[in-house]
C-alpha positions as CSV (number, residue, x, y, z in Angstrom):
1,X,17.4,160.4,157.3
2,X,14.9,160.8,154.7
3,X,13.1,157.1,154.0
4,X,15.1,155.8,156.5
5,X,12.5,154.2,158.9
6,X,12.5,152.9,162.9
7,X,12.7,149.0,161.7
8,X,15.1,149.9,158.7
9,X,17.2,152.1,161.9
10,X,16.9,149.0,164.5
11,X,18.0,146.4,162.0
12,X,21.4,148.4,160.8
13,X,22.4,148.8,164.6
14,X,21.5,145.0,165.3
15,X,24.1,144.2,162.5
16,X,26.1,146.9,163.6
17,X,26.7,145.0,166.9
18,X,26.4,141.4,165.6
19,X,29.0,142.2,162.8
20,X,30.9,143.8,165.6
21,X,31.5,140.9,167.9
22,X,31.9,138.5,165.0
23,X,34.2,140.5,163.2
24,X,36.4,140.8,166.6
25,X,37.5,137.5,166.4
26,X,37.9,137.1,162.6
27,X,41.3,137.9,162.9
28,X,42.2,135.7,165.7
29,X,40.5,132.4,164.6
30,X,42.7,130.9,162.9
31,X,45.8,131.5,165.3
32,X,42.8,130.7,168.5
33,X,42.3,127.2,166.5
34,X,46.0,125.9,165.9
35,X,46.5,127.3,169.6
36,X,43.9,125.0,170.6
37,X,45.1,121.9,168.7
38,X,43.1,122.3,165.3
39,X,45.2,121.6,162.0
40,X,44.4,123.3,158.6
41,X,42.7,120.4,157.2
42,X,40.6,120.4,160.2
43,X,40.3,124.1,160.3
44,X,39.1,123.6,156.8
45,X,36.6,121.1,157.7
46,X,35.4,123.4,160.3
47,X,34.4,126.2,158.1
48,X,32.8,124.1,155.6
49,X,30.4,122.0,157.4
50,X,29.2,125.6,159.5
51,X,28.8,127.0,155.8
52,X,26.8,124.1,154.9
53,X,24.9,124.6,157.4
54,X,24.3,128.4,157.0
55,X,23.6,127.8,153.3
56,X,20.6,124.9,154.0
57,X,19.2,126.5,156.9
58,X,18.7,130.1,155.0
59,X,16.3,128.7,152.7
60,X,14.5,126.4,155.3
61,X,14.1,129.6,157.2
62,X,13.1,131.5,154.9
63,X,10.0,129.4,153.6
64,X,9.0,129.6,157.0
65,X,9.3,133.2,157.4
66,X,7.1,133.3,154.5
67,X,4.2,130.6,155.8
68,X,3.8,131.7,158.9
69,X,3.9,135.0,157.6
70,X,6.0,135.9,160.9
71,X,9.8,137.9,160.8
72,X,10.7,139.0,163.9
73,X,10.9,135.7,165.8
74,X,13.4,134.4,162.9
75,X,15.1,137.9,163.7
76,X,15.2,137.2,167.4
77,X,16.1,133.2,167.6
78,X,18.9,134.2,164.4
79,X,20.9,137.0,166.5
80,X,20.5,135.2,170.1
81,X,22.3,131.8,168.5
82,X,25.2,133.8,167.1
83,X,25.6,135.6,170.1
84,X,25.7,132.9,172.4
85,X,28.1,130.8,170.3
86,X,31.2,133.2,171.1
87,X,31.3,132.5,174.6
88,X,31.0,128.7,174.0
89,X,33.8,128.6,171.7
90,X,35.8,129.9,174.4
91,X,34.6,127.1,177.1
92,X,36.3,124.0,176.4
93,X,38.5,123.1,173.9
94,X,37.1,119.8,172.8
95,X,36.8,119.7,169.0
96,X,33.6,118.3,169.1
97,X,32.2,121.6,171.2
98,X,34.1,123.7,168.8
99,X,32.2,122.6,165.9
100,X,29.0,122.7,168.0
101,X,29.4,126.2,169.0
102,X,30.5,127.4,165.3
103,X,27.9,125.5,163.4
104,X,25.5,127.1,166.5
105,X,26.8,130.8,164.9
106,X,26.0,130.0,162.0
107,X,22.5,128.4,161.7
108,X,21.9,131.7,163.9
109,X,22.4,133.2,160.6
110,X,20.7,130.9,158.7
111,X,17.8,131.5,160.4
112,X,17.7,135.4,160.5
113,X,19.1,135.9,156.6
114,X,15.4,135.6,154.7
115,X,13.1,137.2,157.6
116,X,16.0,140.2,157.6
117,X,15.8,140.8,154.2
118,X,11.9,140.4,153.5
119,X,11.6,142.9,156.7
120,X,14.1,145.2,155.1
121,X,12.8,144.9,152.0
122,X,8.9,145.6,153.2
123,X,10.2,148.8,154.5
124,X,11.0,150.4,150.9
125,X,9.6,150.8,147.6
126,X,10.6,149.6,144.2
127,X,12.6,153.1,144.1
128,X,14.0,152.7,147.3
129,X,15.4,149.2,148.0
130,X,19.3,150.5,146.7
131,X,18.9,153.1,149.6
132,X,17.5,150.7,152.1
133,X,19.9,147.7,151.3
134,X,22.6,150.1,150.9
135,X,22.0,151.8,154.1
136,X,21.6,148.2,156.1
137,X,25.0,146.9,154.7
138,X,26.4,150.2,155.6
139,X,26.3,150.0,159.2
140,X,26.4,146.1,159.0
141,X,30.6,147.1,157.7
142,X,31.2,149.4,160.1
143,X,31.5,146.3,162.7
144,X,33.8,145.1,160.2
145,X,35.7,148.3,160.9
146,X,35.1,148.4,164.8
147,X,35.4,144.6,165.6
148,X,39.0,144.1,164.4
149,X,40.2,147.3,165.6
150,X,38.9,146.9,168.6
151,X,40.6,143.4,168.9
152,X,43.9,145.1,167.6
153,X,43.9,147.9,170.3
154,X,43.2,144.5,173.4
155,X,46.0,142.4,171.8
156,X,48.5,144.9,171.9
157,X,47.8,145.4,175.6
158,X,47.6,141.8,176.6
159,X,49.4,139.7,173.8
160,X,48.0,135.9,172.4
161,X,44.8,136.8,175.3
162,X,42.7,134.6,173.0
163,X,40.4,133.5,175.0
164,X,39.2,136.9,176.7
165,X,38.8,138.5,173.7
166,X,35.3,135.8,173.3
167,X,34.0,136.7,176.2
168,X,34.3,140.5,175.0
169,X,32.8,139.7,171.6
170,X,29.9,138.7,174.0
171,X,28.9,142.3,174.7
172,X,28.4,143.8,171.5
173,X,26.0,140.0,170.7
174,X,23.4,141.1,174.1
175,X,23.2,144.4,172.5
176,X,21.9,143.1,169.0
177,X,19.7,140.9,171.5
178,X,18.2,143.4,173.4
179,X,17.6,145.6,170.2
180,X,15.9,142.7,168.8
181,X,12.9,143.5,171.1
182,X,12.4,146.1,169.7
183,X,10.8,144.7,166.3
184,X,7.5,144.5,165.9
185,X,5.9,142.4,162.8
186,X,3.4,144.0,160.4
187,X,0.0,143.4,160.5
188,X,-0.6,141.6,157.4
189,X,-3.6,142.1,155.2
190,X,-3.3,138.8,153.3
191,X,-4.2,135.6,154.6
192,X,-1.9,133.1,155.7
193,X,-1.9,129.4,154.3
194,X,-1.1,126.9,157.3
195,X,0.7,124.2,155.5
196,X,3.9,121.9,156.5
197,X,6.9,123.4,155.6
198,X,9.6,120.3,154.8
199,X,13.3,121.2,155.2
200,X,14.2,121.1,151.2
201,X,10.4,122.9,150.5
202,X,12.4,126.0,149.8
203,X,14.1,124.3,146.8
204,X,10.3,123.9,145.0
205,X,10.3,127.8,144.7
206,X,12.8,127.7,141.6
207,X,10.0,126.0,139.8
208,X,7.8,129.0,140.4
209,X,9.9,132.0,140.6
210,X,9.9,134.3,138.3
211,X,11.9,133.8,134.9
212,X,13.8,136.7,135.1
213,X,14.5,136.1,139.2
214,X,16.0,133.1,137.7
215,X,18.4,134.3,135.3
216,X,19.5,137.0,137.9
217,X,19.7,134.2,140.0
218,X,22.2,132.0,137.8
219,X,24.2,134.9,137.0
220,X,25.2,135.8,140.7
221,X,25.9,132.2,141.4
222,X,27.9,132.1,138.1
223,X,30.0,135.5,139.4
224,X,29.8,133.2,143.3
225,X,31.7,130.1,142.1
226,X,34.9,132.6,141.1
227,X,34.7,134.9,143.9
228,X,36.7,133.2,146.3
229,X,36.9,133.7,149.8
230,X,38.5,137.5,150.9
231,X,41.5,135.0,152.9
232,X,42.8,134.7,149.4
233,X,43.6,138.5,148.8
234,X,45.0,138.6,151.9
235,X,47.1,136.1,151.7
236,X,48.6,137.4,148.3
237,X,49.0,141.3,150.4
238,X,51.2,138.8,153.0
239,X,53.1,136.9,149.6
240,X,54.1,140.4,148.4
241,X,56.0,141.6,152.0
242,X,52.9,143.2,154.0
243,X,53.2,142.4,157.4
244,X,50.8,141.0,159.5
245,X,49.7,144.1,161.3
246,X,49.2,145.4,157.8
247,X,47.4,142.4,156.4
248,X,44.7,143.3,159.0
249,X,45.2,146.8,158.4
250,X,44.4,146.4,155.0
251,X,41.7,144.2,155.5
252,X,40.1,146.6,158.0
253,X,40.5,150.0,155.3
254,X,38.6,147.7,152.7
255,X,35.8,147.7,155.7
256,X,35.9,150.9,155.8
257,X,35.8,151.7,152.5
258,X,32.8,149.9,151.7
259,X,31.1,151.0,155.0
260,X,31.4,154.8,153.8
261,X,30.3,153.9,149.7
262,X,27.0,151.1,150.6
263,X,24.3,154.1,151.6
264,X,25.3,156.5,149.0
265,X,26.0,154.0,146.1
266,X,22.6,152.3,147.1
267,X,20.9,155.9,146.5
268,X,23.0,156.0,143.1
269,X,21.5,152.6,142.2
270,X,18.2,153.9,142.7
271,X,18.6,156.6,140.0
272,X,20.6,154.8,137.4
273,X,18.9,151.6,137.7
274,X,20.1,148.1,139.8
275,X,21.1,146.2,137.4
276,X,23.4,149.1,136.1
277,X,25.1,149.8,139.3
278,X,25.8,145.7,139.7
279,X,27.1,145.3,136.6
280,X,29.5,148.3,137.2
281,X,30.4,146.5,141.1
282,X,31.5,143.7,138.5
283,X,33.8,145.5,136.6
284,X,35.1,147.1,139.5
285,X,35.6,143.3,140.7
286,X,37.6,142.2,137.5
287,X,39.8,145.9,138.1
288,X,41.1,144.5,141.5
289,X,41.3,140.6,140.8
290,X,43.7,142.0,137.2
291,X,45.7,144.3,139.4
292,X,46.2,142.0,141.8
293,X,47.5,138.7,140.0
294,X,50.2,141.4,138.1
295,X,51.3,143.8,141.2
296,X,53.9,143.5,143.9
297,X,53.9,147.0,145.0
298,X,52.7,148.0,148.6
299,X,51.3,150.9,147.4
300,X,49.3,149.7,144.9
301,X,47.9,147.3,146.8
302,X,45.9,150.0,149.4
303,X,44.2,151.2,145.8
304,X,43.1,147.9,145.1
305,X,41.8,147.5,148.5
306,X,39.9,150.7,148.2
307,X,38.1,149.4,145.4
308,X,37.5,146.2,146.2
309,X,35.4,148.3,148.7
310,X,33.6,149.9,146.5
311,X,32.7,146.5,144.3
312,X,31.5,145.5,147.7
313,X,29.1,148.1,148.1
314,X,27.9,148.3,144.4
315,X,27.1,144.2,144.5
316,X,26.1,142.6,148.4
317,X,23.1,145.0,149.1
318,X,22.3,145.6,145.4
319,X,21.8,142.6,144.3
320,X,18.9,141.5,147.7
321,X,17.6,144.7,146.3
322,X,17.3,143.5,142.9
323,X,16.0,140.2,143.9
324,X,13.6,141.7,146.4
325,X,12.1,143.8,143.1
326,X,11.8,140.9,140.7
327,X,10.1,138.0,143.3
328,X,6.7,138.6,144.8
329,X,6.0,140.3,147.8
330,X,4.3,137.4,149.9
331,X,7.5,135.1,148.8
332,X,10.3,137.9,149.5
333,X,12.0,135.7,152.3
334,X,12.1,132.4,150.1
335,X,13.4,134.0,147.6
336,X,16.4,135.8,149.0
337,X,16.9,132.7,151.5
338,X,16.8,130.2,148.3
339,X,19.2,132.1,146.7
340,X,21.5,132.5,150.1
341,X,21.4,128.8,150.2
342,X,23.0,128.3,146.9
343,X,25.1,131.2,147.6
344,X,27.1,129.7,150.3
345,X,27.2,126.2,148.4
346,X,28.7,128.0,145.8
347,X,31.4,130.0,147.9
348,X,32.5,127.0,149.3
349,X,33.0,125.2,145.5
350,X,34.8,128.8,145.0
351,X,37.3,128.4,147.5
352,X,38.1,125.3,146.7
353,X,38.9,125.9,143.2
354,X,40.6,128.9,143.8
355,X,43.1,127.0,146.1
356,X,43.5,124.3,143.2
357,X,44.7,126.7,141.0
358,X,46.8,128.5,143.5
359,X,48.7,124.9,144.2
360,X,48.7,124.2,140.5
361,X,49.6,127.0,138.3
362,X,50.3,129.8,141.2
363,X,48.7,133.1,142.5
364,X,48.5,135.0,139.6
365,X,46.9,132.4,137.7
366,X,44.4,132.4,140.7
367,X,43.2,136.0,140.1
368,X,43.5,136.3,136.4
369,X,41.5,133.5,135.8
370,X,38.7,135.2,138.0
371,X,39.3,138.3,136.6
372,X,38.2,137.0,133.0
373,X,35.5,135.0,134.0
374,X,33.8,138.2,136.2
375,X,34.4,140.1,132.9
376,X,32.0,137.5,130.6
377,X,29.3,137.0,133.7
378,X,29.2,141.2,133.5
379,X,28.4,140.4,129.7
380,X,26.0,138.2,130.9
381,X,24.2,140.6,133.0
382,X,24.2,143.5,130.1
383,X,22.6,141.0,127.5
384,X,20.3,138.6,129.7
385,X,18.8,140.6,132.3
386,X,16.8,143.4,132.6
387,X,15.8,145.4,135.6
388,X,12.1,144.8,136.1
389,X,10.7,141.1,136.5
């Protein structure tokens, strides 16, 4: 494909794979867990501390992507960590381990995210990243697609097999590790400043971004703290009579959606501007969180599915793309790793409110209440942004 270039290729079918194996045991977890003796509050505890640890680690790493002026180690060390970590959850059961081996999965991403992006980004131009970003978040959802169906089609043959099914997600991991070898960095032309690189360092580049980086910044954050986690909008598919296999069935056509749309609405971005085709993933947004916290029907609920995979793929890439265009070159990493960091400090706060307004007030108030709020941060983006730095 035209612009589409060997690094851009390898790095699509590395997350191809990793997305793969990780995306294999997304449905599971949670029954694997209480199998295993883990409650919900511990659950809970679980997937906030290996957040936490995503979030910090993805602007440490990517100030030191930047310093050492280095990317493919970060790639390298990033994938091999989250690929090892689904075998270990499946060794012992102690919950100590468990967190060990999750938090090990996800400081794998914390270190890859910047490095990723920055190599990603350094493979297009200004008029190019919505195609590039796009295309790498394309094949990064089609392991969404593959991973749970793929863990479907082994659990119907051989039922509650839990433990198997981690030493499968295995395979698809030493493919993104082999494929990993096949990076090689840039040569860079610039000079490289040796300096210590402390673990909050990354936090100093707010200071000196860009003005404009940081009022896209604070709107995607704002957007962030009401976009709860996706467990949410399947749990209210479940509330309204879906079954389980259709809960996953759903949740694997919203994959799919958003695998087919991320490549050619990236190219669309290009044309009609980032900033344009975010604001119209937003609206999309508010369409599905509105329909969802007024409809009961069955039907109805595929459409919204549908489009929430078309938000997807107007907003994840689109807005590292817009980033990547407004921060400088030399400090690409920090800046998509600082705002990764606050990203998934955010989601977490998101979540949290989102399920004290479940308990309190009920679903519907949970996605009309988000629905509104996505509608002003859109207004925020139309009136206090523009596309350029």
């Amino acid at each position: 494909m035209k612009n589409i270039s060997r690094t851009v290729w390898i790095l699509s079918l590395i997350s191809l794979f990793t997305d793969t194996a990780s995306e294999m045991l997304y449905p599971i977890m949670p029954i694997y867990l209480k199998s295993i003796g883990f409650s919900i509050v511990l659950i809970g505890i679980l997937e906030g501390v290996a957040e936490a640890t995503a979030g910090l680690s993805k602007g440490y790493f990517g100030k030191r992507s930047d310093v050492s002026g280095k990317r493919v180690r970060f790639v390298q060390l990033g994938y091999t960590f989250s690929a090892i970590s689904k075998p270990m959850m499946a060794l012992f059961v102690y919950p100590l381990w468990i967190f060990f081996a999750r938090t090990i999965d996800r400081f794998g991403k914390g270190i890859r995210t910047g490095a990723r992006d920055a190599m990603l980004s350094d493979e297009a131009t200004a008029q190019t990243k919505g195609k590039i970003f796009g295309f790498h978040r394309s094949m990064d959802t089609l392991g969404a697609v593959l991973g749970p169906s793929l863990a479907l089609l082994y659990l119907y043959f051989y039922p509650e097999n839990y433990i198997a099914l981690f030493y499968i997600a295995f395979i698809p991991g030493l493919f993104a590790i082999g494929a990993t070898f096949l990076l090689k960095d840039r040569k860079r032309t610039n000079t490289i400043e040796k300096k210590a690189t402390p673990f909050f360092s990354f936090l100093d580049y707010w200071k000196v971004s860009p003005p404009m980086y940081r009022k896209v910044v604070i709107g995607l954050l704002a957007f962030t703290l009401f976009n709860s986690s996706d467990v949410f909008l399947l749990l209210k598919a479940k509330e309204s009579g879906l079954s389980d296999t259709l809960v996953i069935g759903v949740y694997i056509f919203y994959n799919l959606v958003y695998a087919l749309f991320a490549f050619p609405i990236g190219i669309l971005a290009d044309k009609i501007g980032l900033k344009k085709m975010l604001i119209f993933g937003i609206g999309i947004f508010s369409i599905v969180y509105f329909g969802m916290g007024f409809n009961q029907n069955i039907y109805v609920f595929a459409g919204l599915f549908a489009l929430y995979g078309i938000y997807a793929a107007a907003t994840e890439g689109i807005s590292k793309a817009w980033l990547s265009n407004i921060s400088n070159e030399k400090d690409t990493a920090t800046a998509i790793g600082t705002y990764s960091a606050f990203q998934s400090f955010f989601t977490m706060l998101a979540s949290s409110m989102a399920g004290v307004i479940w308990y309190q007030f009920g679903a519907n108030a949970t996605f009309i209440v988000t629905a509104f709020a996505s509608v002003l941060i859109g207004l925020y983006f139309i009136f206090m942004t523009t596309e350029k730095a």
